[in-house]
ZADRENVEX-866622 format. One line per 4 residues: number of its first residue (from 1); their letters; for each residue x, y, z of C-alpha. Coordinates in nm, 3 decimals. Layout:
NUM = a = X,Y,Z | ...
***
This chain:
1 = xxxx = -1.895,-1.104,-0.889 | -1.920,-0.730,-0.820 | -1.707,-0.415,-0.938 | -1.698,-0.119,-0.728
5 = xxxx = -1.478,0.168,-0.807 | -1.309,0.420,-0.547 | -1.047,0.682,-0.556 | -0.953,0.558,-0.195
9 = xxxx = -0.974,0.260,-0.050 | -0.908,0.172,0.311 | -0.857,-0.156,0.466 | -0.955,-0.194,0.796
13 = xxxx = -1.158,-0.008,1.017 | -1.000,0.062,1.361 | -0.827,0.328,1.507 | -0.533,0.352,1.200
17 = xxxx = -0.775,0.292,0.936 | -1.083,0.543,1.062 | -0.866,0.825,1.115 | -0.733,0.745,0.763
21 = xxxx = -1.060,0.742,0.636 | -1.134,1.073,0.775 | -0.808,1.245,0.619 | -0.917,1.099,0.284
25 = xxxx = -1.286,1.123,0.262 | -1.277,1.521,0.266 | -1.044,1.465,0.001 | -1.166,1.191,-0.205
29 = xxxx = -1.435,0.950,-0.289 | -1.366,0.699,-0.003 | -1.431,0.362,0.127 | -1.346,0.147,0.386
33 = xxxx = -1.334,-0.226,0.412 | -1.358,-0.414,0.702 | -1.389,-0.741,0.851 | -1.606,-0.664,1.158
37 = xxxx = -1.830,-0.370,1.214 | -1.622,-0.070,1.309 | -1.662,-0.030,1.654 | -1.569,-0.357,1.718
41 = xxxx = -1.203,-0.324,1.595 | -0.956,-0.404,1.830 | -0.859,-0.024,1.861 | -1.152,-0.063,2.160
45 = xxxx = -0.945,-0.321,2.403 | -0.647,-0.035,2.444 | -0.685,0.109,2.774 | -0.436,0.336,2.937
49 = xxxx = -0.422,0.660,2.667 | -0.282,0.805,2.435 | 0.049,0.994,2.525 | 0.166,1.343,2.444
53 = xxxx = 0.390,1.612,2.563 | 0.067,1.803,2.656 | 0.258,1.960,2.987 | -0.089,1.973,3.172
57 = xxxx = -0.014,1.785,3.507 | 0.328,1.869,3.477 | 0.653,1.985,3.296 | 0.712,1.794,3.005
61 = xxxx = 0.822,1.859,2.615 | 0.814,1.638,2.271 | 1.203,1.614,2.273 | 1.175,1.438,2.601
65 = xxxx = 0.901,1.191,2.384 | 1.117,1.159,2.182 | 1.371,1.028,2.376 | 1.182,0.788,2.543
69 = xxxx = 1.036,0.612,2.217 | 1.408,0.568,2.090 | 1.576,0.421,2.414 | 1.214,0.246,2.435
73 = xxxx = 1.261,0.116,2.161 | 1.643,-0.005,2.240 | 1.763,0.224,1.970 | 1.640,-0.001,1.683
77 = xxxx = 1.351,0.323,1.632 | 1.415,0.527,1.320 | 1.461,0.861,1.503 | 1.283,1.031,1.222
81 = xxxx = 0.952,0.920,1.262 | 0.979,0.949,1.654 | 1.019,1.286,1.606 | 0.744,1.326,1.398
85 = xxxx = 0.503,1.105,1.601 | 0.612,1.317,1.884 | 0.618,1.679,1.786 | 0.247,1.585,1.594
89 = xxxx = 0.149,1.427,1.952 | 0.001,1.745,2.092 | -0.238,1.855,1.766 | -0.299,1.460,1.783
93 = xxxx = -0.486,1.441,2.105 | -0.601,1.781,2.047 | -0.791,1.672,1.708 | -0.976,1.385,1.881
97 = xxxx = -1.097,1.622,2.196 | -1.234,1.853,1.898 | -1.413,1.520,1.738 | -1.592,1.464,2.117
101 = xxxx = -1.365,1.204,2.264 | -1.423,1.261,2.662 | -1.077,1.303,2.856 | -1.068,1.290,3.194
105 = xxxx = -0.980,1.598,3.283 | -0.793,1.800,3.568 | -1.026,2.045,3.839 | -0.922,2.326,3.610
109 = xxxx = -1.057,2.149,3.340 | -0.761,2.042,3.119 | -0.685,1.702,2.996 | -0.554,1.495,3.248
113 = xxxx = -0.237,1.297,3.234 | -0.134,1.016,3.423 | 0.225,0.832,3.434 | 0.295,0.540,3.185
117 = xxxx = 0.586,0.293,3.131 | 0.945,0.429,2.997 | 0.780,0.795,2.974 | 1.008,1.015,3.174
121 = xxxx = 1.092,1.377,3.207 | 1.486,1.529,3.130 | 1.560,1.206,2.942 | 1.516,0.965,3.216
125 = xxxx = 1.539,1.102,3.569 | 1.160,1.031,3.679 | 0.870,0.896,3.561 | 0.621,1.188,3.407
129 = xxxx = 0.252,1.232,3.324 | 0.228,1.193,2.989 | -0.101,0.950,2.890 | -0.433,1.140,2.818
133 = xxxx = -0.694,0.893,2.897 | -1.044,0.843,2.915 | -1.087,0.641,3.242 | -0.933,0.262,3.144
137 = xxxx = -1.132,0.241,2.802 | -0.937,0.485,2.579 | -0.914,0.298,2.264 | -1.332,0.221,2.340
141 = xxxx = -1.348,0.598,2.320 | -1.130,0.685,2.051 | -1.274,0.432,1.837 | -1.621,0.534,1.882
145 = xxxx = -1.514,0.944,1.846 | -1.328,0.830,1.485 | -1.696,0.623,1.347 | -1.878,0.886,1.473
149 = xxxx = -1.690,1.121,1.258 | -1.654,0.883,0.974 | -2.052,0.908,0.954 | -2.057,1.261,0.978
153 = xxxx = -1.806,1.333,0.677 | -2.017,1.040,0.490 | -1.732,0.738,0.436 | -1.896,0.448,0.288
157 = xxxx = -1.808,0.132,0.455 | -1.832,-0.220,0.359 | -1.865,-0.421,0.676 | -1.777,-0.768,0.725
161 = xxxx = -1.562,-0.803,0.384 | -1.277,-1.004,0.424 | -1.017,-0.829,0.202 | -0.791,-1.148,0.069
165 = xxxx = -0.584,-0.978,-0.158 | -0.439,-0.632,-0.354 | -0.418,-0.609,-0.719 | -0.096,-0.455,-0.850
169 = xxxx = -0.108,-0.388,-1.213 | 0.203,-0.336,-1.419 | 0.284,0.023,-1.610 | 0.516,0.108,-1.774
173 = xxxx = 0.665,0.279,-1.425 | 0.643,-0.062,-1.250 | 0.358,-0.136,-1.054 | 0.141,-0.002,-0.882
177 = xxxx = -0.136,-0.083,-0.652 | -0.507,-0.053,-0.836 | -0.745,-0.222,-0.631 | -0.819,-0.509,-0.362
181 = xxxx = -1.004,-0.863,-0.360 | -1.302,-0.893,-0.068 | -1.503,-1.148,-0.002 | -1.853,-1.087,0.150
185 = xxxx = -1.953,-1.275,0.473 | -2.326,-1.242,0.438 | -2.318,-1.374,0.110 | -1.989,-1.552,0.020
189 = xxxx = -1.984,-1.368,-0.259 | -1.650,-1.249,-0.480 | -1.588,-0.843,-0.484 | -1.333,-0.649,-0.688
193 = xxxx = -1.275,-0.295,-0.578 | -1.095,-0.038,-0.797 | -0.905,0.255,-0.654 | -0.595,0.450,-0.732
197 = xxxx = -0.490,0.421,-0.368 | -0.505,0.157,-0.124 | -0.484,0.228,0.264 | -0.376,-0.115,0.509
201 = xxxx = -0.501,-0.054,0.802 | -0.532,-0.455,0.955 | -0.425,-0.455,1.251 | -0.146,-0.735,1.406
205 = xxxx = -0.079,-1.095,1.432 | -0.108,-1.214,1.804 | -0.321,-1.529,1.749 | -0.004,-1.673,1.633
209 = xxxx = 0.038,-1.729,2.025 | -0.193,-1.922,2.276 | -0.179,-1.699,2.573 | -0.217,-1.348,2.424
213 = xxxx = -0.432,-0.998,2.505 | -0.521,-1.028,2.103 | -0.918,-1.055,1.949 | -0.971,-1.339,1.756
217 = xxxx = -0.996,-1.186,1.505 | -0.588,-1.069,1.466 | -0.490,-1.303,1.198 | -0.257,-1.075,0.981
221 = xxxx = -0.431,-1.099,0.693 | -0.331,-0.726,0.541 | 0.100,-0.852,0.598 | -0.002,-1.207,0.486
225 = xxxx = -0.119,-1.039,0.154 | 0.158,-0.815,0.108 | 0.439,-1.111,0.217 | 0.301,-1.354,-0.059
229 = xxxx = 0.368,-1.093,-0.335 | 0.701,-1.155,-0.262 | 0.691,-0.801,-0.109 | 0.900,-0.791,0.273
233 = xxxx = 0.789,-0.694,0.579 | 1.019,-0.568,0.825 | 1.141,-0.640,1.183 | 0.908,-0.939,1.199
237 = xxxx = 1.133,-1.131,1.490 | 1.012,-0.851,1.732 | 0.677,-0.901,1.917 | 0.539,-0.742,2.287
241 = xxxx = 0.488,-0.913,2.543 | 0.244,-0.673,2.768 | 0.340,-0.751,3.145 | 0.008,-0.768,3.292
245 = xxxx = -0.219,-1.011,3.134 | -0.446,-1.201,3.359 | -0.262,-1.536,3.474 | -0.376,-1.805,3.282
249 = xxxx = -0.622,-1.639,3.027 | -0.434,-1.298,2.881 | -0.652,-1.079,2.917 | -0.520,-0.760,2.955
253 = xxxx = -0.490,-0.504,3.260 | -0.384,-0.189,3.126 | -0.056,0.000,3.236 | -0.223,0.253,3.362
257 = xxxx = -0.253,0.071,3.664 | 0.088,0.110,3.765 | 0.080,0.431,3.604 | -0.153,0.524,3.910
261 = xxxx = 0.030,0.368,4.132 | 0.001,-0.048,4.143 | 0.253,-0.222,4.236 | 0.396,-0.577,4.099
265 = xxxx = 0.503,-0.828,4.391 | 0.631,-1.169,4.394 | 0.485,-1.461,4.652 | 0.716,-1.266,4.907
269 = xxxx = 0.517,-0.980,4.886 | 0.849,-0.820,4.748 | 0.845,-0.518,4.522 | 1.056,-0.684,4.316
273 = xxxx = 1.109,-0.417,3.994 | 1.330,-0.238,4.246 | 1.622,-0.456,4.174 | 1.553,-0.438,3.799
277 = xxxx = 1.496,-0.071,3.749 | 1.548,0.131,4.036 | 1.480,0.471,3.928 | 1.140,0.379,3.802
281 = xxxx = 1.051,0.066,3.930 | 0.737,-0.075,3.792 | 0.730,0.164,3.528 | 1.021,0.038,3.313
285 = xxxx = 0.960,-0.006,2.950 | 0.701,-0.380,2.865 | 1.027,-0.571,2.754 | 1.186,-0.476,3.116
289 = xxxx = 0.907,-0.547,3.275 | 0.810,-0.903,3.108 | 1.117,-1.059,3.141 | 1.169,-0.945,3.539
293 = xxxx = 0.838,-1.110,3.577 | 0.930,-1.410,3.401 | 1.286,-1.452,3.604 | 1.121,-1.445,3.923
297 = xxxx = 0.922,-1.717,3.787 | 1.249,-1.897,3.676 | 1.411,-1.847,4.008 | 1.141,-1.997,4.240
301 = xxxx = 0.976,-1.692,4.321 | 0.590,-1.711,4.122 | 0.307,-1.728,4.334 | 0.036,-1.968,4.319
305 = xxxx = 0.010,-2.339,4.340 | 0.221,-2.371,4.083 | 0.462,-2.102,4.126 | 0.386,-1.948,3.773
309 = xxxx = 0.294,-1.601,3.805 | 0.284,-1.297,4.026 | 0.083,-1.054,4.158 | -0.019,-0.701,4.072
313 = xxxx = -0.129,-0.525,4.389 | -0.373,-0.245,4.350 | -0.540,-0.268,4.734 | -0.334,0.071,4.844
317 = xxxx = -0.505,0.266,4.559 | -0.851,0.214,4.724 | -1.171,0.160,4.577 | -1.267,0.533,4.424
321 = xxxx = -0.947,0.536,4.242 | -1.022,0.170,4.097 | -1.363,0.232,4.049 | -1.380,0.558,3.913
325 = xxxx = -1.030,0.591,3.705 | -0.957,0.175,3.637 | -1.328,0.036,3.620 | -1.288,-0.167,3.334
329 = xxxx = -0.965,-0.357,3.429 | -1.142,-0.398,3.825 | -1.461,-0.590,3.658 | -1.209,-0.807,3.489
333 = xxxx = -1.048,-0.954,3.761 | -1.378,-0.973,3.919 | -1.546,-1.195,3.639 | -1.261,-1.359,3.509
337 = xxxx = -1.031,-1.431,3.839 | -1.309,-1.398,4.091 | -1.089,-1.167,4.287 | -1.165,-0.818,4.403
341 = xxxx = -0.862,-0.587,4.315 | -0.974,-0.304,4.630 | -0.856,-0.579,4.894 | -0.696,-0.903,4.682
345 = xxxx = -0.385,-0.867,4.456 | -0.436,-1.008,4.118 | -0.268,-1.306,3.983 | -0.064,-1.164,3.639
349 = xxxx = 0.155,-1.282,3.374 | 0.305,-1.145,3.059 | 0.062,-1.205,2.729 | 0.145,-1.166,2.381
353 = xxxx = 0.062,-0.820,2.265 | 0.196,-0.594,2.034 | 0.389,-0.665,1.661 | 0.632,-0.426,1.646
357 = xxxx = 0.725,-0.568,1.270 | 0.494,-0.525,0.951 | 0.484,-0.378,0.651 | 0.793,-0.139,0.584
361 = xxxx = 0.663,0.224,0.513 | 0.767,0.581,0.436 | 0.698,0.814,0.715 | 0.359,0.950,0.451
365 = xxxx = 0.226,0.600,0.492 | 0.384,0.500,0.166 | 0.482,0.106,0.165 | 0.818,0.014,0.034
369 = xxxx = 0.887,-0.321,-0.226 | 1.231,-0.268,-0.056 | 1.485,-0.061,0.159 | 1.408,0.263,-0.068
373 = xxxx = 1.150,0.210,-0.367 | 0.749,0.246,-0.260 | 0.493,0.079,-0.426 | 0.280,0.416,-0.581
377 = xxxx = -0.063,0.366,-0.423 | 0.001,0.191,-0.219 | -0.021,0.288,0.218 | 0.022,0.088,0.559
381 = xxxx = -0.072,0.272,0.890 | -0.103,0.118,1.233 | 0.009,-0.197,1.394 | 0.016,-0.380,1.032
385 = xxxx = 0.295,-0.085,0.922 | 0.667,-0.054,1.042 | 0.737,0.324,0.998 | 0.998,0.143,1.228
389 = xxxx = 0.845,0.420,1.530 | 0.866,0.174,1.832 | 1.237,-0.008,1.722 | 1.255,-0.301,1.922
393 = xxxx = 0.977,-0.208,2.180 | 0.680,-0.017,2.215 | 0.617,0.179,2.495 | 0.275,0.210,2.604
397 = xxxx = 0.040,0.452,2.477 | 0.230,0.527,2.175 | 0.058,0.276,1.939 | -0.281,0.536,1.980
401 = xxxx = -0.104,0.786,1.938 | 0.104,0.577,1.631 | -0.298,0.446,1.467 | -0.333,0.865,1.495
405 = xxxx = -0.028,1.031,1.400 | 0.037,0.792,1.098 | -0.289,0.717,1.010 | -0.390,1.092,0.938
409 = xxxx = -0.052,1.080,0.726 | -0.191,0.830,0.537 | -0.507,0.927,0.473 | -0.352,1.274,0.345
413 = xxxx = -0.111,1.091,0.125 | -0.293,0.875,-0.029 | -0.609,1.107,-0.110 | -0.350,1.367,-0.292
417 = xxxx = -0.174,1.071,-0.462 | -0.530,0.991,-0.593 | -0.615,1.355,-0.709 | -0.322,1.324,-0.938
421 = xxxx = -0.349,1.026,-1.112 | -0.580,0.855,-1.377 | -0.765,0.480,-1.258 | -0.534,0.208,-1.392
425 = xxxx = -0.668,-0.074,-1.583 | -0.748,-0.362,-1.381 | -0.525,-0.686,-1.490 | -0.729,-0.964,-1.668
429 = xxxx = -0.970,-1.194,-1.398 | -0.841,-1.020,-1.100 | -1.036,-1.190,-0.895 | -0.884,-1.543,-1.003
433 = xxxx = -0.609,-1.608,-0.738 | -0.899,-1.539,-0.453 | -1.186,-1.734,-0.618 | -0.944,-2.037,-0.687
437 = xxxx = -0.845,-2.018,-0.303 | -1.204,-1.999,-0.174 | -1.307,-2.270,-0.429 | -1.058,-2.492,-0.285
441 = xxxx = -1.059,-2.463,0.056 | -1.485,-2.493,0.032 | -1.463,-2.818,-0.126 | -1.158,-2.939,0.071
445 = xxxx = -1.218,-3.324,0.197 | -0.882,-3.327,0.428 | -0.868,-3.471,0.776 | -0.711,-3.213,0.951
449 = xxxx = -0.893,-2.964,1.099 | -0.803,-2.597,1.112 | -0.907,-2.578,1.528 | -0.620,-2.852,1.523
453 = xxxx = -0.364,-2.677,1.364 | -0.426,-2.323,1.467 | -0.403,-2.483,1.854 | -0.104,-2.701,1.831
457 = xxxx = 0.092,-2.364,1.610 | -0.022,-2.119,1.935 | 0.098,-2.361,2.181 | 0.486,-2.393,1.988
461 = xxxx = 0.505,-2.065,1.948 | 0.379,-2.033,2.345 | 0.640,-2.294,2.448 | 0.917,-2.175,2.203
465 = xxxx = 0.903,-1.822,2.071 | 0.762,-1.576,2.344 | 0.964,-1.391,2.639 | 1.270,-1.594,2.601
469 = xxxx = 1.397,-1.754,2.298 | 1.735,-1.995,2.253 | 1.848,-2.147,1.911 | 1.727,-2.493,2.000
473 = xxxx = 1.379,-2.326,2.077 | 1.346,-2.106,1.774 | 1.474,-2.477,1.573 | 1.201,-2.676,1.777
477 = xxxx = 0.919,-2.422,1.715 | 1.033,-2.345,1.315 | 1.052,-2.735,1.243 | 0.673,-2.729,1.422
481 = xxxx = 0.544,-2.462,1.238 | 0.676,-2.624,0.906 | 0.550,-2.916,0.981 | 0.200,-2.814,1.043
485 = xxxx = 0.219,-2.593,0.708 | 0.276,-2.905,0.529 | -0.010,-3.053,0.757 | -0.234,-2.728,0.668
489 = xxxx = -0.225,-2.876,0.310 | -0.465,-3.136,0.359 | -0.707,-2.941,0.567 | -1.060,-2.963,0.556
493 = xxxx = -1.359,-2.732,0.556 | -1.689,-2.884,0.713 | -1.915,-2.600,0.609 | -2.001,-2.607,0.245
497 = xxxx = -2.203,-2.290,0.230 | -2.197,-1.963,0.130 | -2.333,-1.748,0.393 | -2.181,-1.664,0.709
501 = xxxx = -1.905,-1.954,0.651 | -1.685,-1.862,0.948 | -1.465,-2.197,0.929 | -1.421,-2.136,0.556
505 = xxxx = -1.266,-1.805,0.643 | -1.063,-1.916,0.975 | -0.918,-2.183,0.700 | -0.751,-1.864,0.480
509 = xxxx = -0.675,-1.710,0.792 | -0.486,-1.968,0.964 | -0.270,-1.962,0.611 | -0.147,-1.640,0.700
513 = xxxx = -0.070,-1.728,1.083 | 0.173,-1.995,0.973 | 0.339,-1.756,0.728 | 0.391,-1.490,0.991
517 = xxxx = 0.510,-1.754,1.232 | 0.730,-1.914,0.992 | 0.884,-1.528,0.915 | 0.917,-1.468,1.316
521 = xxxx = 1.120,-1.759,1.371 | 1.327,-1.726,1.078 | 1.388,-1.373,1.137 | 1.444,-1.398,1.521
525 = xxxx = 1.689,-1.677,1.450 | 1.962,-1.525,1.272 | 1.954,-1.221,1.486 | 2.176,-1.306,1.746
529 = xxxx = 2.150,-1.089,2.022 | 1.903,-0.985,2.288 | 1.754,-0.626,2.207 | 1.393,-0.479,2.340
533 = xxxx = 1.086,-0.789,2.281 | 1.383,-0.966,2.133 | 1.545,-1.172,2.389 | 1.802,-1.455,2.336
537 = xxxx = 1.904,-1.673,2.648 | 2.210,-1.797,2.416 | 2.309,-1.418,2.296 | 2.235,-1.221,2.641
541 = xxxx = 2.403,-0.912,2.533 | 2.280,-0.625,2.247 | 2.538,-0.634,1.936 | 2.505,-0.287,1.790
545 = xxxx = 2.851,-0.396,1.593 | 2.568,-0.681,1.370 | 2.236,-0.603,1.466 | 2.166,-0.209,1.472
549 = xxxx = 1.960,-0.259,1.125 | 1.629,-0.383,1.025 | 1.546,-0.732,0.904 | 1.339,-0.736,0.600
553 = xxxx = 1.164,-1.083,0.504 | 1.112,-1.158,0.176 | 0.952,-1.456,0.060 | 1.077,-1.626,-0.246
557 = xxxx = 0.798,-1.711,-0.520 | 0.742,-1.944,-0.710 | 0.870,-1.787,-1.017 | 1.203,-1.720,-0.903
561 = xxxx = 1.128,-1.379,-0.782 | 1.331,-1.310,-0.455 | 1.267,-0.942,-0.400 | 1.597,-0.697,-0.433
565 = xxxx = 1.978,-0.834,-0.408 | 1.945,-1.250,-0.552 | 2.274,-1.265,-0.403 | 2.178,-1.285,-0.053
569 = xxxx = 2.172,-1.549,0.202 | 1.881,-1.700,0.156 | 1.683,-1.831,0.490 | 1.865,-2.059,0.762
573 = xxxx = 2.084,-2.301,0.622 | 1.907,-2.651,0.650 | 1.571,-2.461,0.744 | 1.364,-2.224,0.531
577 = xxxx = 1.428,-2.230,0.163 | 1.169,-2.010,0.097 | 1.218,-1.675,0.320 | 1.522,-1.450,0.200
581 = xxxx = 1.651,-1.207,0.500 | 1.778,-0.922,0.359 | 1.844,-0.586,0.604 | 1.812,-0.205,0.632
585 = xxxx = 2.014,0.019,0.810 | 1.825,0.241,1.110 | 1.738,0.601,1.089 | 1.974,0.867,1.323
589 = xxxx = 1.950,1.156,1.381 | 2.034,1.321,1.719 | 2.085,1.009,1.971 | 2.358,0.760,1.992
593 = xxxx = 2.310,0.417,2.120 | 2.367,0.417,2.510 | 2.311,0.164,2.776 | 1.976,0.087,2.872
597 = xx = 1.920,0.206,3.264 | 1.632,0.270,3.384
***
């Protein structure tokens, strides 16, 4: 076992975590942890930009940002921190040009901006050109710009360690976070890493679901940790679904299609957002947009043998526009659909996406044990944190911006957190919860298989938990997912070894799915209402009277230790007995609920 010892450590190295890393490692001796090799983060698969009140195509102001991000977010967004994401928009995009990152840019030269879902100018009348982009690979560029500048300001990173858990020693303050748990791919090999500050930085959840735009590699490990401290996460019932995934497989084409000008038909070649959203059409918010897709499906109007998706049609934009400003997005449908966008329309569907739940945070980056107290050194940033910026619903481009905005903030916080504290003794065998776990899964002789479970947990949660949810669906897929956690119990590992043991480590990981689908379900089932990726077929309507708050998920350990307020409700009645719900009220501060038109 090795002992490493940091002043800041980061975990995770895409878009949240690298621009963390930079913040902190002028500051501070830094390092960053991270499961794959930098630049192959998921940061890289965004496409459309990065939005900001830039004003470069055309009048626009942060206020107006603002606005968008909290009706966006069906006014479950904690108007504080849109403001701030917002107003530090412009020196946002404006830090990554200075790194190198190469815009597209206007003939005068300026960044160019192109129009993006629920972004609109004088709080709603028209779609406006918000998202700076670099062609359809924005999140390629931006992560490549942040590792470039990572090197340059000499960050140490530790690539391919598979952080399993944070230590939090206890002071005489409470605790407080003082290091994290990794174990090394290459050699299978046990490391403890000290720090006075811990950055998580880990990205989302979507392999909980079968049909989803998410890498592989999205397991939730950094909210898995943090949940099984008995520590809540926040808002967990509310996940994306991104409109435009390639029918059938996920993949994703990127907004900025219709932000250019695509348009979404059904098999009658209607334009059928018009009836949903008719001042801006195809550009509605993701949640709009998914479930209009998934009602013409309902109602007999999909397209395709089986009547189970639509089309988007790009042939009017013409081939230099798709070639030279949505390359990446035209070779997809090329290699995975075998259809030409510049004369076919292309077969889409919505795809899991985005978590807009996670780990609760200050707007610094600081993560909370409950609805006030943080942990001291302790930081989320990025799609594992819930600042709560995107409520309800994300609109697009504003998780780069979010991974940017709120990952410098946490990089800044937690390097002048370190500067004024002392290293904190590590607790006695720190290592001992991880080692027992890896010890036990290696040697594991079960007969299920984790392939098994992880497949038959994606395809309930498919079936039972995505666009549209009803009580007896949210039951069906929570007695599933219970039922294969009690399954997961006798699972067995086939590779004994030490190096490179991939199925060992899909094993911990697919612990940490079925937590996070077992909090989803629980959480989505005592909110009843429909509001933003939320959407109940039994509770059509948006209850601000109940539901204008934040769930917080707590899970109840062994010891007795429920998290803040004993007294309440604990799980579903006849369901969980192990997930407490407790709630948080949302931030206000200049705008009042109001109905959702678009």
């Amino acid at each position: 076992m090795q002992f490493h010892k940091y002043d800041v450590l980061i975990v995770g190295a895409g878009g949240a975590g690298m621009r963390a890393a930079i913040e902190a490692g002028q500051r501070a001796r830094t390092a960053v942890l991270t499961k794959l090799y930098p630049t192959r983060s998921h940061t890289g698969a965004a496409q459309g930009g990065m939005c900001a009140a830039l004003a470069n195509v055309e009048e626009d102001n942060w206020e107006w940002h603002t606005f968008d991000t909290v009706k966006g977010g069906d006014y479950l967004t904690d108007q504080d921190a849109a403001e701030i994401m917002a107003k530090e928009a412009i020196d946002a995009v404006l830090d990554l040009e200075k790194m190198g990152l190469p815009f597209n840019r206007t003939q005068e030269g300026k960044i160019d901006q192109r129009r993006f879902g629920g972004h609109t100018r004088d709080h709603g009348k028209a779609a406006v050109r918000r998202s700076c982009y670099a062609a359809d690979r924005t999140g390629h560029m931006i992560l490549q710009t942040l590792y470039q500048n990572c090197v340059k300001h000499g960050i140490e990173f530790y690539n391919e360690f598979y952080v399993l858990d944070v230590v939090l020693s206890d002071t005489e303050n409470g605790q407080v976070a003082t290091g994290a748990i990794a174990y090394e791919l290459a050699t299978g090999e046990i490391h403890v890493f000290q720090a006075k500050s811990i950055v998580f930085a880990t990205g989302g959840f979507g392999k909980v679901f079968k049909t989803t735009s998410n890498a592989h590699t999205l397991t939730g490990d950094g909210m898995g940790i943090y949940y099984r401290k008995g520590l809540p996460l926040e808002d967990m019932e509310f996940y994306q679904f991104h409109p435009t995934g390639l029918a059938g497989l996920g993949i994703l084409l990127t907004e900025g299609a219709r932000g250019e000008g695509a348009i979404l038909r059904n098999k009658d070649g209607e334009r059928f957002m018009e009836r949903y959203a008719p001042t801006i059409k195809d550009l509605a918010p993701r949640d709009i947009v998914a479930r209009s897709m998934v009602l013409e499906v309902l109602e007999g109007r999909g397209a395709g043998p089986d009547a189970d998706y639509v089309y988007l049609d790009c042939t009017h934009l013409g081939a230099e526009v798709l070639e030279s400003k949505l390359p990446d997005i035209t070779e997809f449908a090329r290699t995975y659909l075998g259809i030409d966008p510049v004369t076919e329309p292309v077969p889409v569907y919505p795809t899991a996406h985005y978590a807009m739940g996670g780990i609760p945070t200050t707007v610094r980056g600081e993560a909370l044990r409950d609805n006030e107290n943080v942990i001291p050194g302790l930081y989320a940033a990025g799609e594992v944190a819930c600042v709560s910026v995107h409520g309800s619903n994300r609109l697009g481009t504003n998780s780069l911006l979010d991974i940017n905005v709120f990952g410098k903030r946490a990089g800044i916080a937690a390097a002048e957190y370190a500067s004024t504290v002392d290293h904190v003794d590590l607790p006695d065998e720190p290592a001992a919860m991880v080692q027992g776990m890896v010890d036990t899964l290696r040697s594991a002789e079960g007969s299920e298989r984790v392939v098994e479970i992880r497949t038959e947990l994606q395809r309930t949660m498919d079936a039972n938990a995505a666009v549209y949810r009803t009580e007896d669906t949210l039951k069906r897929a929570l007695h599933d997912v219970q039922a294969l956690k009690e399954r997961y119990g006798r699972v067995g590992v086939q590779d004994k070894g030490k190096r490179y043991n991939t199925d060992l480590l899909e094993a911990v990981e697919l612990g940490f799915l079925l937590d996070l689908a077992e909090c989803l379900v629980n959480a989505a089932l005592a909110r009843k209402e429909s509001r933003g990726g939320h959407a109940r077929e039994d509770y059509p309507d948006r209850d601000d009277t109940n539901f204008m708050r934040h769930s917080m998920s707590y899970k109840v350990l062994p010891d007795g230790n429920t998290g803040p307020d004993p007294d309440a409700p604990l799980g579903l009645t006849g369901f969980l007995s192990d997930i407490r719900l407790d709630y948080k009220p949302v931030v206000f501060t200049r705008y009042e609920p109001m109905e959702r038109k678009y």
